[in-house]
N, C-alpha and C positions, 0 to 999 in steps of 0.2 A: 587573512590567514586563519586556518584553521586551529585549534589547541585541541585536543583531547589531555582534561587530566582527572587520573585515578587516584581513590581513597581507600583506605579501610584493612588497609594489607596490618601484619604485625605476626608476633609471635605466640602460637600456642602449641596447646599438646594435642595430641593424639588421640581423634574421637569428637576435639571442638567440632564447633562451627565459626566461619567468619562470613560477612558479608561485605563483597569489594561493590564501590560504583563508581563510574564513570558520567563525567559532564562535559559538551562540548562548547565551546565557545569560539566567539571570533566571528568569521562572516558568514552569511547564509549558505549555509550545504544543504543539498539533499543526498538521503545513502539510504541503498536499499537493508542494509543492514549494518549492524553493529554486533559486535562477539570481542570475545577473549581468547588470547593464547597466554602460553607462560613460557620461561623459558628456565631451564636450570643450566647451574656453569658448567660447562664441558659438553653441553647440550645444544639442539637445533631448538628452534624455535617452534614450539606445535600449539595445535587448535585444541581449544577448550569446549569452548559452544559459544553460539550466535542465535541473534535472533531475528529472522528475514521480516519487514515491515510490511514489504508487497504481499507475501504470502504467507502469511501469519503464522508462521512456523516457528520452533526452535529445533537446532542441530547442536549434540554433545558428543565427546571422543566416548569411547567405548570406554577408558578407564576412568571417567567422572557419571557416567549414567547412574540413573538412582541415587546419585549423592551432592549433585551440584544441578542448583536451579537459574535461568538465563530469565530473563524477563528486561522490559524497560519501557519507555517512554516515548515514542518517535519525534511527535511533536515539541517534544524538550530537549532532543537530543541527550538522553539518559540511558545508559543500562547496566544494568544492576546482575552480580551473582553471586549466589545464593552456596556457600561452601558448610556442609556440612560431614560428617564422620571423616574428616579430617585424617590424613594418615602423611607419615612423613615423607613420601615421595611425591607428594603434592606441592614440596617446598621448590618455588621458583620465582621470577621474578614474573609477575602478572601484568598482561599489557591489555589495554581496548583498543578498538580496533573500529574503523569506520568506512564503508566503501559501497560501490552497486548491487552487492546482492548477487550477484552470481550463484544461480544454481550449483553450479558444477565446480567454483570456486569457493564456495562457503566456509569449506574449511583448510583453505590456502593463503598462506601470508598475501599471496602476490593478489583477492580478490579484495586487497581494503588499498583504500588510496591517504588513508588516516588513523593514525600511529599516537598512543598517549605516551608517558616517560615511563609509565610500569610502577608499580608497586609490589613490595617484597612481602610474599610471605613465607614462614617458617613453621613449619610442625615437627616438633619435638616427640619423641618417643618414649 
């Protein structure tokens, strides 16, 4: 079995920076990428950014560009991001996420086959 589990979530104000990471464990996966979404309450679940392994690429939502960085590790199964000017509609519950890589999936819940418990965070105003 697979585990995905996240760190690093908590509460700050407006303007921070945090940085969440994600560790996989359990039995040998391969995934062509790994990324985060968030999800806030009364909310659908949306893509944050990934980062494809095959093709060395990162992918971020229009409303995190310039202020949140994706990066990670493939061979540790690690990915890390990078939250900074922090503003409070950022506040959700952050999940990693693990699966093939799909082009045209990359920023689709349904392109990960691997799901962490999420971690909260809150920016205060």
């Amino acid at each position: 079995q697979v585990q995905l589990v996240e760190s690093g979530g908590g509460l700050v104000q407006a303007g921070d920076s945090l940085r969440l990471s994600c560790a996989a464990s359990g039995r040998t996966f391969s995934s062509g990428a790994m990324g985060w979404f968030r999800q806030a309450p009364g909310k659908e679940r949306e893509f944050v950014a990934a980062v494809s392994w095959s093709r060395g690429t990162t992918y971020y939502a229009d409303s995190v560009k310039g202020r949140f960085t994706v990066s990670g590790d493939n061979a540790n199964k690690r990915v890390y991001l990078q939250m900074s000017s922090l503003k409070p509609e950022d506040t959700a519950a952050y999940y990693c996420a693990a699966g093939p890589g799909s082009r045209w999936l990359i920023s689709q819940t349904g392109g990960y086959e691997y799901w962490g418990q999420g971690t909260q965070v809150t920016v205060s105003s």
